[in-house]
KEKE-3310 file (N, C-alpha, C; in steps of 0.2 Angstrom, whole numbers, plus 5000, padded with zeros to 4 digits):
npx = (5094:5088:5083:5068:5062:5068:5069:5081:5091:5088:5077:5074:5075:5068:5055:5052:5053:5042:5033:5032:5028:5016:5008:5000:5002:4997:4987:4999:4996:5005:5009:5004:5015:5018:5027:5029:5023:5033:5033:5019:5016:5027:5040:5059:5066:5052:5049:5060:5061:5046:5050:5062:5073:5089:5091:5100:5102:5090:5091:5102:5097:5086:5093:5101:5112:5111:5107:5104:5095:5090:5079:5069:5070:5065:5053:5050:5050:5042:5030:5030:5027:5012:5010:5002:4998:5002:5011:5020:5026:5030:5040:5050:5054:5062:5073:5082:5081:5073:5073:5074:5062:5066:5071:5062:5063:5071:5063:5054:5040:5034:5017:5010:5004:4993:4989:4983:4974:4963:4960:4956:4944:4936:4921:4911:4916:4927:4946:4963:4977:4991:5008:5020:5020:5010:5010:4999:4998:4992:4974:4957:4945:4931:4939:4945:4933:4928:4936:4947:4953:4967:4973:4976:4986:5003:5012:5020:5014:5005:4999:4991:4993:5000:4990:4979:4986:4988:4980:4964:4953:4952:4956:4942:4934:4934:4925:4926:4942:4952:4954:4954:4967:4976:4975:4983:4997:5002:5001:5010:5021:5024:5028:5041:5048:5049:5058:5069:5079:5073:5072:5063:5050:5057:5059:5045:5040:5048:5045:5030:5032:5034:5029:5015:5008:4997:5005:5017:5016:5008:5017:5029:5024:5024:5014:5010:5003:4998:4990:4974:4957:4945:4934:4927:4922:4913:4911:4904:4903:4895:4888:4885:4885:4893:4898:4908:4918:4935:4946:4961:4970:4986:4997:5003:5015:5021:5028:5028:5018:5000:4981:4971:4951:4935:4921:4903:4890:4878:4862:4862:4859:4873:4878:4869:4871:4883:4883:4875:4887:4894:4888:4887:4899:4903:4908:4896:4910:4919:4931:4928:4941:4947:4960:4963:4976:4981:4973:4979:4993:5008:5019)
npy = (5054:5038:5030:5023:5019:5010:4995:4989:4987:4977:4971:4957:4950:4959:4959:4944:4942:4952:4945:4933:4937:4941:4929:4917:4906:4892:4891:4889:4877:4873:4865:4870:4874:4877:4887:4905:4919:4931:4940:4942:4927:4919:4912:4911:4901:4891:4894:4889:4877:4874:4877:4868:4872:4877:4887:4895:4900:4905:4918:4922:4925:4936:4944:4951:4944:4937:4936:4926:4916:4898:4892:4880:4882:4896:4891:4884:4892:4901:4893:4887:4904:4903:4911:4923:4922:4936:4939:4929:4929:4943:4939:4932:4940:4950:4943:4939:4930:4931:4938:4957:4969:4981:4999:5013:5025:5041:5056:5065:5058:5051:5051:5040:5048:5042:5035:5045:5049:5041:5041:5054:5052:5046:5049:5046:5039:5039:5041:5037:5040:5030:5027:5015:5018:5026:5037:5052:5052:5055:5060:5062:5072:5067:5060:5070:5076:5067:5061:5074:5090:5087:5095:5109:5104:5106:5098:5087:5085:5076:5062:5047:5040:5050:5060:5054:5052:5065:5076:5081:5086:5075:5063:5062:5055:5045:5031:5021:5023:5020:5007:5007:5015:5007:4998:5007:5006:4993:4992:5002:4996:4982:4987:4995:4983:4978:4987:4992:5002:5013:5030:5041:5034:5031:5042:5047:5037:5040:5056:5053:5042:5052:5063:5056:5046:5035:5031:5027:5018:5005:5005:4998:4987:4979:4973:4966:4970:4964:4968:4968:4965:4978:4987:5000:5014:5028:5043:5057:5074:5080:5070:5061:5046:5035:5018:5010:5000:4996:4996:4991:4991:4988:4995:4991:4995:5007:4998:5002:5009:5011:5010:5016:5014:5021:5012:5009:4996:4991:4998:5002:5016:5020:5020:5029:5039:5043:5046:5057:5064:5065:5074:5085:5091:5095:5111:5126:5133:5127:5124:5114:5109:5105:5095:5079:5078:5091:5091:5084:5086:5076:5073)
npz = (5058:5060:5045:5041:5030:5023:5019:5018:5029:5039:5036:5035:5044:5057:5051:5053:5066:5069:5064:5073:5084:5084:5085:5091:5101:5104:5095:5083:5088:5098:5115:5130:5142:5155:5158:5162:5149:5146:5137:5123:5108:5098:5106:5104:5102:5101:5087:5080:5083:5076:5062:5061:5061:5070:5085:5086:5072:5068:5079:5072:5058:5065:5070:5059:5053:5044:5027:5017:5014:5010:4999:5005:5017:5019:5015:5027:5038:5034:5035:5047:5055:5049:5038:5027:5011:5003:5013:5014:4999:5001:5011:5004:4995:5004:5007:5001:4989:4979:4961:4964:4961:4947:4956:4956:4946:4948:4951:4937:4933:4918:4910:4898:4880:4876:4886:4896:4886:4886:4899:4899:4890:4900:4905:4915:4923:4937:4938:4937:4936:4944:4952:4959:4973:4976:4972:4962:4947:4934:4932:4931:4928:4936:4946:4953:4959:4964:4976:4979:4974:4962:4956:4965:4973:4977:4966:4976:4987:4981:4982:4989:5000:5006:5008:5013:5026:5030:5028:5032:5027:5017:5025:5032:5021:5021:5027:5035:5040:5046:5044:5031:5031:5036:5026:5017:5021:5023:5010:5006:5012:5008:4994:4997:5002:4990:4981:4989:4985:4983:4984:4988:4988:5002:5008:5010:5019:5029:5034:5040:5048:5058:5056:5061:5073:5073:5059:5062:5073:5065:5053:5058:5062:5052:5043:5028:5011:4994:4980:4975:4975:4979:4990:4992:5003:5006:5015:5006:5005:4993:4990:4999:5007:4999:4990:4983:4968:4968:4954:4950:4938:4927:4918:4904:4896:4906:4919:4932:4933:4938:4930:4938:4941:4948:4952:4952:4958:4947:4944:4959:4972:4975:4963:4959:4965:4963:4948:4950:4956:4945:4938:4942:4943:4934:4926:4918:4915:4908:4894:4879:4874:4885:4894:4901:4901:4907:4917:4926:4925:4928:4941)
capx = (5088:5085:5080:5063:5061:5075:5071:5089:5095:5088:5070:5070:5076:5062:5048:5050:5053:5035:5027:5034:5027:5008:5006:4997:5006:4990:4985:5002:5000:5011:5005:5005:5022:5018:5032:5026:5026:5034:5027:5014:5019:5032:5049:5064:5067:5048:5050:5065:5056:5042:5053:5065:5081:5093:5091:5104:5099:5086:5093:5105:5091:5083:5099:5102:5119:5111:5100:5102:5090:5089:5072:5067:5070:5060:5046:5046:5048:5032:5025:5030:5025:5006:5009:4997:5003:5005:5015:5025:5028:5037:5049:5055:5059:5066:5077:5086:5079:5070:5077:5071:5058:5071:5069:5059:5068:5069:5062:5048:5035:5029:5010:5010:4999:4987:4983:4982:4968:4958:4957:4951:4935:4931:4919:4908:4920:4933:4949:4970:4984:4995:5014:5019:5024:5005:5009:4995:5002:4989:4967:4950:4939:4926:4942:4945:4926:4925:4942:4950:4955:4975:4978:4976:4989:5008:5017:5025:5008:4998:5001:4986:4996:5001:4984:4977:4988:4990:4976:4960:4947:4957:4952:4936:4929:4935:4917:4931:4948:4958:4953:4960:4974:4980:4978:4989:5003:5003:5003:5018:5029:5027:5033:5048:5053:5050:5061:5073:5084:5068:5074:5059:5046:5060:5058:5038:5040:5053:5041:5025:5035:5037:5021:5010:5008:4998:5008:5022:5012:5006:5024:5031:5021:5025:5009:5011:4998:4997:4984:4968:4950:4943:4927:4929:4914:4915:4906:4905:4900:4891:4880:4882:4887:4893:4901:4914:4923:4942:4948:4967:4973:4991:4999:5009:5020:5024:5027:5027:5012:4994:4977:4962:4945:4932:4913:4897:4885:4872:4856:4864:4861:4879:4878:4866:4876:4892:4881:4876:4891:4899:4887:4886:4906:4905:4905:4897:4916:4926:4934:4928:4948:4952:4963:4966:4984:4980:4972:4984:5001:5014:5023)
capy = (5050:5032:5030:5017:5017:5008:4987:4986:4990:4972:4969:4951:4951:4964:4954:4938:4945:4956:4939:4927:4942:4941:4921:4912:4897:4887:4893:4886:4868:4871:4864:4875:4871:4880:4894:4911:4922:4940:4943:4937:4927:4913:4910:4911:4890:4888:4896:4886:4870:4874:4876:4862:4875:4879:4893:4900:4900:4911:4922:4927:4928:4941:4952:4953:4942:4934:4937:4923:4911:4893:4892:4876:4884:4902:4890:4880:4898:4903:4888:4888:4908:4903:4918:4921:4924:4941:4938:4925:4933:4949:4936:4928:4946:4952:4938:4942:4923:4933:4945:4962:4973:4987:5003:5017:5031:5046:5063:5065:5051:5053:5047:5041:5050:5037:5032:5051:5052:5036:5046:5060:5048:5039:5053:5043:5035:5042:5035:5042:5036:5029:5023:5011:5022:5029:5046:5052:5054:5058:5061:5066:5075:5063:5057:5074:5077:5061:5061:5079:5093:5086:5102:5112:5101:5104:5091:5084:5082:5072:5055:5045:5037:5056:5064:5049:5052:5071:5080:5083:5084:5067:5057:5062:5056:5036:5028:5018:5027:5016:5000:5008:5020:5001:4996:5010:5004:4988:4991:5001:4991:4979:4991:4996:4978:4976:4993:4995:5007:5019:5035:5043:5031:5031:5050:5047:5035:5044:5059:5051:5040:5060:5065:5052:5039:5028:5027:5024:5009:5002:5002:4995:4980:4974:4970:4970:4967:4965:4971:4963:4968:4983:4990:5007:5017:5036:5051:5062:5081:5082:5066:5059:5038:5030:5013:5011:4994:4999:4993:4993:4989:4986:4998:4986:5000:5008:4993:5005:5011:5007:5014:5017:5017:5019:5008:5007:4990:4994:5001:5004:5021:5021:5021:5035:5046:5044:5049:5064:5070:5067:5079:5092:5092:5099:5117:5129:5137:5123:5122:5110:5107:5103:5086:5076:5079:5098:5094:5079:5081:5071:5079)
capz = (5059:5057:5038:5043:5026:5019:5021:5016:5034:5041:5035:5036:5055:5059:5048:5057:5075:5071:5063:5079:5090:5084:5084:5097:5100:5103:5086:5080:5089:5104:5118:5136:5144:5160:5158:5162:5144:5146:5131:5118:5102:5099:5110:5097:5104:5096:5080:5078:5081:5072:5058:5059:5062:5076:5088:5084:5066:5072:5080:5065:5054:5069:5071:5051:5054:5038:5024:5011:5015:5005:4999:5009:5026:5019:5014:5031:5045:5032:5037:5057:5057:5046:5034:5023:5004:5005:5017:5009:4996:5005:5015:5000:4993:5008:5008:4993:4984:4971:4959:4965:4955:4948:4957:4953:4943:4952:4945:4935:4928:4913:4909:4890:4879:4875:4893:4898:4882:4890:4905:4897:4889:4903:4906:4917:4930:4942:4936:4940:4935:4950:4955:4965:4981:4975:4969:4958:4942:4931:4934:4925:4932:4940:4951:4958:4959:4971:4981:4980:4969:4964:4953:4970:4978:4974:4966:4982:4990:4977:4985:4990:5008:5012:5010:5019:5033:5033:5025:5036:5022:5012:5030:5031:5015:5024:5031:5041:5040:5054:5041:5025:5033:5037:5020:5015:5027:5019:5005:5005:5015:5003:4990:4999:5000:4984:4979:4992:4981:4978:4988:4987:4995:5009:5012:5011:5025:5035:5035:5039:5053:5062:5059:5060:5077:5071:5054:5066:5074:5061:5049:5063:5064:5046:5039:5020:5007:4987:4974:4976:4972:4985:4988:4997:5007:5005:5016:5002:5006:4990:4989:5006:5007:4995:4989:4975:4967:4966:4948:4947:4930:4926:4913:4901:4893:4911:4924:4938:4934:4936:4932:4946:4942:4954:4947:4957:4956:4943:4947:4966:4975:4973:4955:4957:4967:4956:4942:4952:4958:4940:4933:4948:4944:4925:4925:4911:4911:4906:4888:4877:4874:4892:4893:4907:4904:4907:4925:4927:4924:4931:4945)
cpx = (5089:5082:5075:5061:5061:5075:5077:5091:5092:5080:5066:5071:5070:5055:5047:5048:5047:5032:5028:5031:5019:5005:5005:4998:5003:4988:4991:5004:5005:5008:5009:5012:5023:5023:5029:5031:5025:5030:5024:5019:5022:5039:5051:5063:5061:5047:5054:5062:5051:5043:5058:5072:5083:5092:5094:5105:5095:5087:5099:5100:5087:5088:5102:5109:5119:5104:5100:5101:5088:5081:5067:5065:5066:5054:5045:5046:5043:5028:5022:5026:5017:5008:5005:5000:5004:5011:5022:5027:5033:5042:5053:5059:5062:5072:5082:5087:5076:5071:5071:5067:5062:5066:5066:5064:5065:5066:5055:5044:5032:5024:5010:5004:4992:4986:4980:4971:4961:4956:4952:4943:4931:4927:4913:4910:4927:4938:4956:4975:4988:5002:5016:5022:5015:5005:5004:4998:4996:4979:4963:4947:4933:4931:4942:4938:4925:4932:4945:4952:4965:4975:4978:4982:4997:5010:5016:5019:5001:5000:4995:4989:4997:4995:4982:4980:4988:4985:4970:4955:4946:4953:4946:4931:4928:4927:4923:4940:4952:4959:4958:4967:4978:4980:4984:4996:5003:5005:5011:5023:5029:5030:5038:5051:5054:5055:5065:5076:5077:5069:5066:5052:5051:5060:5050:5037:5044:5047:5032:5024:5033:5033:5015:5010:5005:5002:5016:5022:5012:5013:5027:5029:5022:5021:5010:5003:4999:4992:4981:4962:4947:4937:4928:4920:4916:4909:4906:4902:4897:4886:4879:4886:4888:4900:4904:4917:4928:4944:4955:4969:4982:4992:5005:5017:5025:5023:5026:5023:5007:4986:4970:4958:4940:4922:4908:4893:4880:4865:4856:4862:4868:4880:4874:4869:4881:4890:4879:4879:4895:4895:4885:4894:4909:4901:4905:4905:4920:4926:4932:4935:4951:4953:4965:4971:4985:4980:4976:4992:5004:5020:5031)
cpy = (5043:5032:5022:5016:5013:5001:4985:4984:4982:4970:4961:4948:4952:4959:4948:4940:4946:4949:4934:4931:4940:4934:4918:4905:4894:4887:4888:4878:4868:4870:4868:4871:4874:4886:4902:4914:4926:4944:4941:4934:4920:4915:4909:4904:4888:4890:4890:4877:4872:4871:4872:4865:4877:4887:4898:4904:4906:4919:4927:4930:4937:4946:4954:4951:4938:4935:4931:4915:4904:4893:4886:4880:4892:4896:4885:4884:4901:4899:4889:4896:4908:4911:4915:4926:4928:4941:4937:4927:4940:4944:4934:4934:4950:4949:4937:4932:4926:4937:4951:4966:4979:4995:5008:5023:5038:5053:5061:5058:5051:5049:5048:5044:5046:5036:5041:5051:5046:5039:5051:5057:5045:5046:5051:5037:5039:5038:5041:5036:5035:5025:5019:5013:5025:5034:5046:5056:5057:5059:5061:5070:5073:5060:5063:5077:5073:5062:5069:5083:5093:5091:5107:5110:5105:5097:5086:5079:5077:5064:5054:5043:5045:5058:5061:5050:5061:5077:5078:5080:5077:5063:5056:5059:5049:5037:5025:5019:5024:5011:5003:5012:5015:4998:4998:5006:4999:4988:4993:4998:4985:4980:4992:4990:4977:4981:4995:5003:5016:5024:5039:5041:5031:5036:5049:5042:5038:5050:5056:5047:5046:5062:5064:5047:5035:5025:5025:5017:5005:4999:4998:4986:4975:4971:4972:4967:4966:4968:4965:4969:4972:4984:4995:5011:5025:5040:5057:5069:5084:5077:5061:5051:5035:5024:5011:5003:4999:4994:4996:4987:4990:4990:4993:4990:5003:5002:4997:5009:5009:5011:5010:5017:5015:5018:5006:5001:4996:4994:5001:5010:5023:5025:5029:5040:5049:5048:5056:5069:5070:5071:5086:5093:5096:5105:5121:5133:5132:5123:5117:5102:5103:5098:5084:5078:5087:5097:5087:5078:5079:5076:5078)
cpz = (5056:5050:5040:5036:5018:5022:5021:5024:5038:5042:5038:5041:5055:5057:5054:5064:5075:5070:5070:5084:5093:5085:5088:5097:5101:5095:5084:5082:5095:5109:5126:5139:5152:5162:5157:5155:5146:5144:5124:5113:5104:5102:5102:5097:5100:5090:5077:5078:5077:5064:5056:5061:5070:5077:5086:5077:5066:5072:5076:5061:5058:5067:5066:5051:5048:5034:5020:5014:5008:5006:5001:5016:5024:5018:5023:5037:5041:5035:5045:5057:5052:5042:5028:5016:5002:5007:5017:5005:4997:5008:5009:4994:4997:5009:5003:4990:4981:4967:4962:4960:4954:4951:4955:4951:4947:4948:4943:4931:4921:4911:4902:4887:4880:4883:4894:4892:4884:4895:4904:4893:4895:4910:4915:4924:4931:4938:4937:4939:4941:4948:4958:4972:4981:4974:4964:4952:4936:4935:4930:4931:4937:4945:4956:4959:4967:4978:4983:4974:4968:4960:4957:4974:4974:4974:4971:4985:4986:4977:4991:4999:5012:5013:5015:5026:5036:5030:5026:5031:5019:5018:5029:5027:5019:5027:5036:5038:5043:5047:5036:5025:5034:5032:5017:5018:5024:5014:5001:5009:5011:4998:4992:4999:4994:4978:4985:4991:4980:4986:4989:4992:5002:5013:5014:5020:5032:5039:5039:5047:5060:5065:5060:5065:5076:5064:5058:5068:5068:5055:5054:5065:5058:5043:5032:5017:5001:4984:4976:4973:4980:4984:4995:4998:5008:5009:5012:5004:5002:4989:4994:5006:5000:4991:4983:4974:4966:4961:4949:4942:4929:4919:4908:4899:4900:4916:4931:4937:4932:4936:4937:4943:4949:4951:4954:4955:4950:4945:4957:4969:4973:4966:4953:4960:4965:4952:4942:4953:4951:4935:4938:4945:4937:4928:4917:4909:4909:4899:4886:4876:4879:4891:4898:4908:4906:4916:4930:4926:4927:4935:4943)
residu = (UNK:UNK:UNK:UNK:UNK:UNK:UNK:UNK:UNK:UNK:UNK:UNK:UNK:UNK:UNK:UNK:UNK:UNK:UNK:UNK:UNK:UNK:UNK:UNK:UNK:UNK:UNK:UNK:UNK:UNK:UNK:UNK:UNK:UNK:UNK:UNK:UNK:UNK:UNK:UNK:UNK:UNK:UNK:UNK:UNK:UNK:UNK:UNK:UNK:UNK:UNK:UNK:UNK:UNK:UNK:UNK:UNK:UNK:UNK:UNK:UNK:UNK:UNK:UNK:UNK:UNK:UNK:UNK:UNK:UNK:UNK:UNK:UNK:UNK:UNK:UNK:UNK:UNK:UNK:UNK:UNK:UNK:UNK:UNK:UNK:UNK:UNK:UNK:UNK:UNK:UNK:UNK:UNK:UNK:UNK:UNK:UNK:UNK:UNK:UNK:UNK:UNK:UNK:UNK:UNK:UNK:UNK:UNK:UNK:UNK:UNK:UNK:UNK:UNK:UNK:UNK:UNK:UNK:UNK:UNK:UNK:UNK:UNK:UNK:UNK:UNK:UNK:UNK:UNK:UNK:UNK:UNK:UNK:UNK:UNK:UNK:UNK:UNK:UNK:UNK:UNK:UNK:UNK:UNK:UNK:UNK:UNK:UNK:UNK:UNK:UNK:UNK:UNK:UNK:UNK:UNK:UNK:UNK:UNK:UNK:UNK:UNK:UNK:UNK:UNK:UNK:UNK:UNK:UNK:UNK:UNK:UNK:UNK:UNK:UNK:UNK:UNK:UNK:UNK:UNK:UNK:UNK:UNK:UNK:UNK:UNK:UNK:UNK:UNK:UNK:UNK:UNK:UNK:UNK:UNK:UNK:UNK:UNK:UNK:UNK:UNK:UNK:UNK:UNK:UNK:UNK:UNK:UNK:UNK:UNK:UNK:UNK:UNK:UNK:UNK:UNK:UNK:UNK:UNK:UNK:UNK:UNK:UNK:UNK:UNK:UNK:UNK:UNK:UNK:UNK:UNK:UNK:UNK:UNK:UNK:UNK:UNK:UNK:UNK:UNK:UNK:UNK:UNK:UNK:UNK:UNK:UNK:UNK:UNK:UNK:UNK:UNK:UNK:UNK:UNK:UNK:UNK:UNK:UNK:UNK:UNK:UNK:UNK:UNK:UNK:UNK:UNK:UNK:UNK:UNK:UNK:UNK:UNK:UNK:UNK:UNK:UNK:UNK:UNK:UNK:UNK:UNK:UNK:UNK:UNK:UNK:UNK:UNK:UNK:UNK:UNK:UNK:UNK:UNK:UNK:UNK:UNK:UNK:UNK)
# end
């Protein structure tokens, strides 16, 4: 089987071809030229105009005959394809012009104490330690309260992208499920450019590819994204609608990992249904002792 989750194999081909696909050449300033299009997007000939470079230039770049890109000509085919700095940002690591993020070590992660023991205070918000492929490395209790029970899960399956795509209930909680299942998919394909080497994520996507058609579509299209500020909408089956900021925080000690919390407006519904369900979720048998790192550990 094709490994689809390995950018190595000719990413920054595939990238342009999808970005030159979706581009409406009136949008990009070319005026109608009366020639019947096959199919939507830009002709390879107006890319190459756009950008200043030869056809043929092009089409090396398209069929991975080359990847090393001077950074004049990656800044003026972002220009020609309008990419938006996401965007940007993935060509010019796909292109091997920026040193790579090293890959992720394979095997177990370990969550340092000290965040592990912040987790366990922040009694009062959802919050989970995450990786950059999204495996949920560590929790507390108000995250698996709101999202799912990850000490039910094995190991393997405690990854926010597979749940999302492969675990019924996981879907379900989405208010718009299509919206952020495309987030997901963004988000890692920018990580695998950004980690080629990371075997791991490449099994995640291979798998997901098999069993999943729109995440087939959708990787396939090449939308990436970075970190940004979120605000997610949840059908909960214990307190019904409700609306969340997504807080991701940057781990200094661990670069490839970052933690989640999930914070509602103050004095919101929201706010009150969070506080609801984070006191429907303590039960009289729990151990005053219990530690995050208990119902958290690192797969």
């Amino acid at each position: 089987m094709e490994n689809s989750g390995n950018p190595s194999r000719n990413e920054l081909g595939e990238f342009i071809r999808a970005r030159r696909a979706v581009l409406d050449p009136h949008r990009a300033g070319l005026p109608d030229d009366g020639r019947l299009r096959r199919v939507p997007g830009l002709r390879r000939e107006e890319l190459a105009q756009l950008a200043h470079v030869s056809i043929d230039y092009v089409v090396r770049l398209e069929q991975g005959r080359t990847r090393r890109v001077s950074r004049p000509v990656l800044d003026a085919l972002a220009d020609a394809l309008q990419l938006a700095p996401d965007e940007r940002a993935y060509l010019f690591t796909v292109a091997d012009v920026t040193q790579a993020a090293p890959a992720l070590r394979p095997g177990k992660q370990q969550v340092d104490r000290q965040l592990l023991q912040l987790l366990d205070t922040m009694h009062d918000i959802p919050a989970m330690v995450l990786n950059r492929r999204m495996d949920v490395l560590a929790w507390n209790r108000g995250a698996a309260a709101l999202l799912t029970d990850f000490a039910a899960l094995a190991p393997a399956e405690r990854n926010l992208i597979r749940l999302t795509f492969l675990d019924d209930a996981y879907r379900s909680l989405y208010a718009d499920w299509s919206r952020a299942a495309r987030e997901c998919v963004a988000v890692l394909r920018m990580e695998a450019g950004r980690n080629p080497d990371d075997q791991a994520l490449a099994a995640l996507v291979d798998e997901l590819t098999v069993r999943d058609p729109d995440f087939r579509a959708w990787w396939g299209s090449h939308q990436v994204r970075g970190p940004r500020q979120l605000t997610k909408t949840y059908h909960h089956p214990v307190v019904g609608t409700v609306t969340l900021d997504v807080q991701q925080l940057s781990v200094d000690a661990r670069p490839d990992q970052h933690l989640v919390a999930y914070t509602a407006p103050p004095d919101s519904p929201s706010q009150e249904a969070l506080r609801f369900l984070l006191q429907w979720s303590v039960h009289p048998t729990d151990q005053p002792d219990d530690r995050a790192q208990e119902r958290g550990s690192a797969p």
